[in-house]
N, C-alpha and C positions, 0 to 999 in steps of 0.2 A: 563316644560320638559315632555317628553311622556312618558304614561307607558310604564313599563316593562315588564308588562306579555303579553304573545302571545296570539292573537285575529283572531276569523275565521271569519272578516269580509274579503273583500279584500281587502286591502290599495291600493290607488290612488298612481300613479309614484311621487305626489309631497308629498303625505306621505312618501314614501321610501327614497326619495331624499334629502330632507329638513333637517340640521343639523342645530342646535343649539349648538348642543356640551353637553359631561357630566361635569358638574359641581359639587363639594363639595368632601368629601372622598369617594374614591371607594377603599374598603380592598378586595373585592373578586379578582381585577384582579390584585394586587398587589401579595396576595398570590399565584395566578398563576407563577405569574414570578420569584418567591422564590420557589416554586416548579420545575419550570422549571432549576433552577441553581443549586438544590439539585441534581435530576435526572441526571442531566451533569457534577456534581460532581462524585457521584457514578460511573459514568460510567468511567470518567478516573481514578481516583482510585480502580478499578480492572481491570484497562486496560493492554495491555502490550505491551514493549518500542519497537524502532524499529520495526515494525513490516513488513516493506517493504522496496525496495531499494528507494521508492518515500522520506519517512522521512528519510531514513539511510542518506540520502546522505546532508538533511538541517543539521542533528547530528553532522555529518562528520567537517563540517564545521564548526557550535560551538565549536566543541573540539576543534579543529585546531588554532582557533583563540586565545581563553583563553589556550590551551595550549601550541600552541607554535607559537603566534603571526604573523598566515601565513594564507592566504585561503587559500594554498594547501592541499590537503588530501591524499598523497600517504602515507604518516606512518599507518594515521588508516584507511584508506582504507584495507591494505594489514592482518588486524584483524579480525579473524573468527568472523563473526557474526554484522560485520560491515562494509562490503564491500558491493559498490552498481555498479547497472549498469548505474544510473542517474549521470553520470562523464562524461568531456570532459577532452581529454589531449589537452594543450595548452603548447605554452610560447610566453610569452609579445611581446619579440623582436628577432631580428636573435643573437644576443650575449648571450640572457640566455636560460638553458635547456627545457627539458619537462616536464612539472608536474601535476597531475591531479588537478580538480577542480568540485568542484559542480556544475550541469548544471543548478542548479536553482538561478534565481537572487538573489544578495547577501545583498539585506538590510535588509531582513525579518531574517536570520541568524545571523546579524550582532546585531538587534535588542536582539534576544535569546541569544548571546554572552556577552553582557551586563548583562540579567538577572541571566545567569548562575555562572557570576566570582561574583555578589554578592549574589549570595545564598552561593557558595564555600567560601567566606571570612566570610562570617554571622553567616551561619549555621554548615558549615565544611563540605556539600553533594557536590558529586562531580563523574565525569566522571571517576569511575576507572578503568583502562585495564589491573595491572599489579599487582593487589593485591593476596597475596599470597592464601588468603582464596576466594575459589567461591562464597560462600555466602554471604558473608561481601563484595565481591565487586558485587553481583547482588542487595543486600540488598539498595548498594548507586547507581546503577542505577535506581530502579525503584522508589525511594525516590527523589530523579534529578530531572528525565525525568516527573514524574506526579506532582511534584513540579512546574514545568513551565509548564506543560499544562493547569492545574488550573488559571494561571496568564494569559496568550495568549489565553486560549480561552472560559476559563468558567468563568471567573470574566468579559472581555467585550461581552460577550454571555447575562451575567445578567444586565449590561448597557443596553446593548441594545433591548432587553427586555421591560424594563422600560422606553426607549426613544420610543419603536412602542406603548406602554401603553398609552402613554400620546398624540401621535400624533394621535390615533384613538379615543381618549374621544373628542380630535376639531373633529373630520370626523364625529362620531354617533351619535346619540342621545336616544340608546338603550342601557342598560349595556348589556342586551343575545348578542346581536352583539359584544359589546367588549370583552366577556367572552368566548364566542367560536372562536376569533380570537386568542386570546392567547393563547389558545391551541392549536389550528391548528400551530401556529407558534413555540410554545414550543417542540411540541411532533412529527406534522404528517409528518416532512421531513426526505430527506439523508442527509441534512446538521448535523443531532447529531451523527453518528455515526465518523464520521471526527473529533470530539470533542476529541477523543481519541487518536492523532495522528500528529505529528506536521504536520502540510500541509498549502497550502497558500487560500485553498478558503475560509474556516472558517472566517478568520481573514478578508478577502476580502467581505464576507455576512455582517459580523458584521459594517464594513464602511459602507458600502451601507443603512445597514440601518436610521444609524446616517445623512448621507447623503439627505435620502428620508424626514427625520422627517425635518431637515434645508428646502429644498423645500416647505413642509409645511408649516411650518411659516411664510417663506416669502410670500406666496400666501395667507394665511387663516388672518394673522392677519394686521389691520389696515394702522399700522407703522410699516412696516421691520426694523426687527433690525441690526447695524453695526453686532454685533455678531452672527446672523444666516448665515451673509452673509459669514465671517471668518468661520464659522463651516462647510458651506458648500464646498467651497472651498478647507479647508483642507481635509476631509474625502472624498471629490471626488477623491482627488489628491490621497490620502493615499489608495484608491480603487483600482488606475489603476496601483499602487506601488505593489500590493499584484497580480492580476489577471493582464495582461498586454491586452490584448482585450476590458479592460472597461475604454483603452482609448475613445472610442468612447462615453462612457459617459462621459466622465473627459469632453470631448468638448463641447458636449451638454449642461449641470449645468452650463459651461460658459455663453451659449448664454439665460438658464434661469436665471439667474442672471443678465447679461446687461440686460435681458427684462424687469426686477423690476427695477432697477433701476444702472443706469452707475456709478454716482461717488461712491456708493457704493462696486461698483464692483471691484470699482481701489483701491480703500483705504484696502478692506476687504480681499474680495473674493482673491485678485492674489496674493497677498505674503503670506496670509494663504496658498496656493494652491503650490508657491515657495520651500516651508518650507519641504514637503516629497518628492517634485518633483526630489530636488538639492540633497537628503541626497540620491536617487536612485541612481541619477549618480555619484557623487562624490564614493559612497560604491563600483561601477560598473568601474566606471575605477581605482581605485585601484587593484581591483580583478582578471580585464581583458586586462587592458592598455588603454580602447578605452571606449565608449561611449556603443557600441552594445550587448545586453545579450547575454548571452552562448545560450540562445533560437534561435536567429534569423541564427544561426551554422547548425541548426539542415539538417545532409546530408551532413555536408562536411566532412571534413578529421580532423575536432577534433570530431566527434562522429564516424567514421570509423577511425579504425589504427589497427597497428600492435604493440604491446607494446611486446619486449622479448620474440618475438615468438606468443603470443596470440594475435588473433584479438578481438574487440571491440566485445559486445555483438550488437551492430547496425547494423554490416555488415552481422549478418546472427541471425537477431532476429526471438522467438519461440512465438507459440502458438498463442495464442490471437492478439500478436503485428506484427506477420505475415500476418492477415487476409486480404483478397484479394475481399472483398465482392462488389456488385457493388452499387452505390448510392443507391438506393430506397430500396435497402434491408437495407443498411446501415440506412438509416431512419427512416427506419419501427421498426428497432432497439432500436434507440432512441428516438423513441414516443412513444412504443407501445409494444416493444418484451421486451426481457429479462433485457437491460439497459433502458427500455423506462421510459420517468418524467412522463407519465398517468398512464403505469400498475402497477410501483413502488407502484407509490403517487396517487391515483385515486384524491385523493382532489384538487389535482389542474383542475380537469374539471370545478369546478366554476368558475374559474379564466376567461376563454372562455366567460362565462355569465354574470359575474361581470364585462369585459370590455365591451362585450355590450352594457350591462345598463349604465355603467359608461359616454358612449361616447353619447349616444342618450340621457341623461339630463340634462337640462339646466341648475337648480338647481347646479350640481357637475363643473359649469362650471372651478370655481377657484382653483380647482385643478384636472383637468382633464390632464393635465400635465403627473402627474403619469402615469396617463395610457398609455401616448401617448409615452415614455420613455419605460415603459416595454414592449410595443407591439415592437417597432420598434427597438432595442436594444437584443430584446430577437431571433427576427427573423433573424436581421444579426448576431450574434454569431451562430445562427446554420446553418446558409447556410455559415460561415466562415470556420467551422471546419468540412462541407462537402464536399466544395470544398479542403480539404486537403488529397486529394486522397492517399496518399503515409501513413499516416499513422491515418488509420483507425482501430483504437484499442479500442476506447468506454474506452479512457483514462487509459487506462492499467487491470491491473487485481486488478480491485478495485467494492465496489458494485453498484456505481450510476454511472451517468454519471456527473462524478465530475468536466471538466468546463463548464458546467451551473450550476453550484452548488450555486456560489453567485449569480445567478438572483433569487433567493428564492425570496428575502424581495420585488422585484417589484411583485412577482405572488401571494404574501399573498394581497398586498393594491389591485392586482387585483381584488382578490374576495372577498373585502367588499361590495361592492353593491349588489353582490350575498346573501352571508350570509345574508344583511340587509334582505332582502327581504324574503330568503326561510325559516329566525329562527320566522317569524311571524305564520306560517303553523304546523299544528303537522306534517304533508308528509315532508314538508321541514326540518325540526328537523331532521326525522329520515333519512332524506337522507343523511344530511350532518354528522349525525352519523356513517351510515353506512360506506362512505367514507374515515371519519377519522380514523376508528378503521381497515380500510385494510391499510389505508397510514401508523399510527401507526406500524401494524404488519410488513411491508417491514423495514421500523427506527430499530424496535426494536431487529428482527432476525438477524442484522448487525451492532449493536450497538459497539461491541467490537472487531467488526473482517471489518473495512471499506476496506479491500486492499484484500478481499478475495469475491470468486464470489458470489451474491444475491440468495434470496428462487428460484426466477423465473430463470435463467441462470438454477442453479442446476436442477430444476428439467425438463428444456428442454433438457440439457445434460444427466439427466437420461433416459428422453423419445428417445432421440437419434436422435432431432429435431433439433439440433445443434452440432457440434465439431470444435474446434478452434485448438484440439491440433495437435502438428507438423504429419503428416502423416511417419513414418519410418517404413521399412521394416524388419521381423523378419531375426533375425537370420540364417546363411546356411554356414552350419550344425546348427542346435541348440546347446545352450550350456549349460550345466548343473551344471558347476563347474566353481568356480573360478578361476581356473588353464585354462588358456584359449591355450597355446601350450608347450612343451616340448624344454630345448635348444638343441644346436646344438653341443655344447660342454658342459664337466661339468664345473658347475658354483656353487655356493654355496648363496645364501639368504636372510634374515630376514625379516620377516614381523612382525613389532612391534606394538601389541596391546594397549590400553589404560588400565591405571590401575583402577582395583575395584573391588568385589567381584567372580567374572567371568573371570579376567582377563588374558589372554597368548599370550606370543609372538611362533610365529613360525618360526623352520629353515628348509627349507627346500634346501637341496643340491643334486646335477644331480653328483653321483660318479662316474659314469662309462655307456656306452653307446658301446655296441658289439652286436653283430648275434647272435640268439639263435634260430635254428630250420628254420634258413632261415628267421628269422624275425628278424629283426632291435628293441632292446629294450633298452629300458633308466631303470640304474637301481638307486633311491633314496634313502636317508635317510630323516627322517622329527624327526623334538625334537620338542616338546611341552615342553615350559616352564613357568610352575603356578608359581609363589613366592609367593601366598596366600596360595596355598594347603602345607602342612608341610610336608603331604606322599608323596604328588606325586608332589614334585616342579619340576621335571625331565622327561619325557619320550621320549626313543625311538624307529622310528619303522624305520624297511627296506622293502621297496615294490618295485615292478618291474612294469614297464607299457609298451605297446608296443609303438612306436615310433610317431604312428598315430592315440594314441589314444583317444587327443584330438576333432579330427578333422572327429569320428566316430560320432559325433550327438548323443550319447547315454550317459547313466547317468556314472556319473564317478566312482560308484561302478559295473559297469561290464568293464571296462578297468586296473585300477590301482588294485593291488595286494599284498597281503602279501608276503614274500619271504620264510618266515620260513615253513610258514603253506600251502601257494599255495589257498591259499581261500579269496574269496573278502570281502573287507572291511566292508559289511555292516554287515557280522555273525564276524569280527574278531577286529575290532576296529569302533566300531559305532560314537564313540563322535567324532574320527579323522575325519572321512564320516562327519559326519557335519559341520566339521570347513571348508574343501573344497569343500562343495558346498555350504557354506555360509549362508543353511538354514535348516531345520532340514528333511523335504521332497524332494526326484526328483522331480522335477520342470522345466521347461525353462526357460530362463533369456530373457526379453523384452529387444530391441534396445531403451536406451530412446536417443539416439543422440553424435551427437561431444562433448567433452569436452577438457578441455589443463589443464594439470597438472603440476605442478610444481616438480620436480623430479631433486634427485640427483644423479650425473654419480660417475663409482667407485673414478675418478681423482679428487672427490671434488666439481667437475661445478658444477652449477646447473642451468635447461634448463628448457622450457616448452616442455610437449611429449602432442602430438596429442593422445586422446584417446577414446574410443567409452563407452560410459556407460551404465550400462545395469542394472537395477531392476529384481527382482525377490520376492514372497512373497505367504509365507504359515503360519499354522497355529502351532503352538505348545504350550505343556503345561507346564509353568514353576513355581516352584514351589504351585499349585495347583490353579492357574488359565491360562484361555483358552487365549492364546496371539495372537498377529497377529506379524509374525515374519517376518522382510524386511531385502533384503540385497543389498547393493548397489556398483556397480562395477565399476572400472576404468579400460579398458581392452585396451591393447597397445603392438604392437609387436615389440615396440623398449626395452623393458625390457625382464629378464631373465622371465618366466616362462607364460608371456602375461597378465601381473596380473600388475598395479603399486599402486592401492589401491583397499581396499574395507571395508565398511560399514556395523555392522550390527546392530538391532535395537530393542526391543519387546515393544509392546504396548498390555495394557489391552483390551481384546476387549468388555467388558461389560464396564467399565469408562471411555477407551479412555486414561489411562493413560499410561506414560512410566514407566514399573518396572523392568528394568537396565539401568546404563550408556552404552550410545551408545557404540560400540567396533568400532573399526576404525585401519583396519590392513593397515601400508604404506610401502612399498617396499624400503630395504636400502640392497645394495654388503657388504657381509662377506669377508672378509680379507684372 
């Protein structure tokens, strides 16, 4: 076997080429791979659950299933903090209703449905939505949710690991090559920050590799065995089960498999291959009636609808998933810009050089495969999901571009003959040092946040080199309160806050509305009602406003008025001045877009009202530190005073923390 330590002679290509294989105990790349399942431990145990409509909506569907034996999701859907945009409305047949469903294929959920109802019976952890105490039911969410992510993705994260371990000790005959491929593999991708998050390419990578190592075998060793050929088959098949585009490999592994040999192929390979193909469909037409995923939908009239007034989030999607960009920028995107797999991951440039080398020696001939597989596999998924003109979103507002995410494990055996070659150089060392520790730092800066935009995105966004968000138009007049118009008649109220230490609901009532000096005036009362304050669980005040004074674009303490005193709000009731305009300074409120609210009429109905929403945000100091104080608006002039809800918020601005419960004022008619 050749040495180990690194030589400044230049090795000959049948030096680099030439494996033998490692033989006897290797504990250093073991320990790699036990380190690499610690690190992915860690990382979903301080992870946190749902973090986007991409997982809420796989959640969705485990609950559903375990708890009330349906793939629909309309019950918790319709639950703060669990509702997604990743739904189609369907129904099966013309005789049953509409109901929603997850738009992601249903065996991967179905799978998690299993694991869920025996942890629930086991351990007693469970999905809870209705438990009386918040803690105790976020306590059994995150004990759940990181419970099974440990199992789906960081237990065959560390299989698989330890199967690319054993498949590169046949490829090298160097441990430094096998010790810096595990790390590269352990650490330098986007695939660990997904580790955190139920999603389907993780589990999709982790096939593939299992996958790639069966290929192996059957190439590298003597006598193919019946069982590589069953392994490959399955986990091919279980590949294109998780990711639906690596169909194109599930065919390929066919045709290397009859290439070793046929009756093996028939006996092994197809009913291993059977086995996750049939539980697809089977799962799928249960779910759907039909054979077709809720994917191949995408555009028609279960992802556009009108459901009780609101339309789908697809018929007028924002920001990023609106992007209109033209190909080549689009690409330059995902090579190269802010989602690109080089700027992210510089480490995959070896890959480039490693198939070079790989294809040009004759040596690597038996399993040159590989390469021929990740080149040609890797290039049609991307001119696949370029010619998908209509929705070029760089896979939504997530940090990589996450379907290439499972072509990882073909772009690491890429750049073995790379690494072989450049770990024998101290230049080469430090190159691929250098590499690994910028691809590291992209992994690492979005380890626990994958559905949220990368360092590169942010800070082209900061430079103002890019903007994806919706283009809307300010305000006209501006608005400075929450009170967005005056009624037409008197009308009477409520706006009911959340309870906790801060806590008041507000009444405000339109008494009377007459001529005063030629001017048209609305005259009000408003109660502030504390139940935590003992003195003041009570207050009221009488103020007059001119009728238009709304609709003057100035701050709402030079229109609205005391009645007693004739003097404006901000020398006569200051904390009231705050509660109506939502934030502690004059401000403008930003247009952030349409929204549809859910609103009840005095009769009872309840309707969705069309309404414009509008942010606003200043600073204040509460309880003696410096806050960043938001308010957030629902503004509609189908209700009494143009107001049907609004939001407010403070966050630390030195920790980032929240120190109150949000306040969430929602519009209900007083009697």
């Amino acid at each position: 076997m050749a040495a180990d330590s690194s030589t400044t002679s230049a090795p000959t290509d049948e030096d680099l080429t030439q494996s033998t294989g490692i033989t006897g105990f290797e504990p250093v790349g073991l320990i790699l791979c036990v380190l690499t399942g610690l690190y992915a431990a860690w990382a979903v145990l301080n992870s946190t659950p749902l973090q986007s409509a991409n997982d809420r909506s796989r959640w969705c569907t485990v609950w559903s299933l375990v708890e009330r034996g349906t793939y629909q999701i309309d019950e918790i859907d319709r639950i703060r903090g669990w509702s997604t945009i990743d739904k189609v409305r369907h129904r099966k047949d013309e005789d049953s209703d509409y109901h929603f469903y997850s738009s992601k294929p249903p065996l991967f959920p179905t799978l998690m449905a299993g694991l869920y109802w025996l942890e629930k019976q086991s351990l007693g952890y469970e999905l809870r939505l209705d438990h009386e105490d918040r803690d105790v039911q976020r306590a059994h969410l995150l004990a759940t949710t990181r419970m099974l992510l440990l199992l789906v993705n960081v237990l065959p994260l560390f299989l698989a690991m330890l199967s690319l371990r054993r498949s590169l000790m046949m490829l090298v005959n160097r441990r430094l090559t096998l010790w810096v491929m595990l790390v590269v593999a352990g650490f330098t991708s986007m695939l660990m920050p997904y580790l955190t998050t139920l999603n389907n390419h993780t589990p999709a990578a982790t096939c593939l590799v299992f996958s790639i190592s069966a290929v192996i075998r059957l190439r590298l060793l003597p006598e193919p065995r019946l069982r590589d050929f069953a392994s490959l088959g399955f986990w091919a098949a279980m590949t294109c089960c998780f990711e639906l585009p690596a169909a194109l490999f599930g065919l390929l592994s066919f045709f290397v498999a009859v290439s070793t040999d046929v009756r093996k192929t028939a006996r092994a390979y197809v009913p291993a291959a059977l086995v996750p193909l049939a539980a697809f469909f089977i799962t799928n037409i249960i779910c759907t009636g039909g054979i077709k995923p809720f994917y191949a939908y995408y555009g028609t009239e279960k992802y556009r609808y009108m459901h009780e007034g609101v339309p789908s989030y697809w018929m007028d999607p924002k920001g990023i998933d609106a992007n209109d960009e033209s190909p080549p920028v689009y690409l330059l995107h995902c090579v190269a810009g802010h989602h690109g797999i080089l700027s992210l991951t510089p480490i995959f440039l070896l890959t480039f050089y490693g198939w070079f080398r790989g294809l040009r020696s004759a040596t690597m001939k038996r399993w040159k495969v590989i390469h021929l597989l990740g080149i040609g596999i890797s290039l049609t998924v991307l001119l696949f999901y370029l010619s998908r003109t209509q929705n070029y979103n760089y896979g939504g507002n997530s940090c990589a571009l996450r379907w290439m995410l499972w072509l990882v494990p073909f772009w690491w055996m890429g750049m073995v003959p790379a690494v072989d070659r450049l770990s024998r150089s101290r230049g080469g060392l430090l190159l691929i040092a250098f590499l690994s520790c910028a691809s590291i730092y992209s992994s690492f800066d979005s380890l626990q946040k994958p559905w949220k935009p990368n360092w590169i995105f942010t800070l082209m966004q900061e430079k103002k080199w890019i903007d994806y968000r919706t283009k809307r138009p300010p305000f006209d007049p501006p608005r400075y309160s929450v009170i967005a118009s005056l009624p037409k008649e008197p009308v009477a109220v409520r706006f009911t806050g959340d309870l906790g230490a801060e806590s008041l609901a507000l009444e405000i009532e339109c008494t009377e509305i007459k001529e005063v000096n030629g001017e048209s005036v609305h005259f009000l009362t408003v109660v502030k009602v504390m139940p935590n304050r003992k003195n003041r669980a009570r207050q009221e005040f009488s103020l007059y406003a001119p009728s238009d004074g709304p609709r003057r674009g100035i701050d709402i303490a030079k229109w609205l008025f005391n009645v007693d005193q004739e003097a404006p709000l901000v020398t006569t009731y200051p904390n009231l001045l705050r509660n109506l305009r939502g934030v502690a300074r004059a401000k403008p409120y930003n247009n952030e877009g349409i929204r549809y609210f859910r609103y009840t009429r005095p009769d009872g109905t309840k309707t969705a009202i069309r309404c414009q929403r509008a942010a606003c945000q200043t600073t204040r100091i509460f309880k003696d530190r410096k806050c960043s104080q938001r308010c957030d608006v629902y503004f509609s002039d189908e209700v009494p005073f143009g107001v049907a809800q609004w939001t407010v918020s403070l966050t630390d601005m030195e920790t980032g923390e929240a120190v109150m419960e949000t306040q969430r004022f929602t519009s209900s008619h007083l009697p």
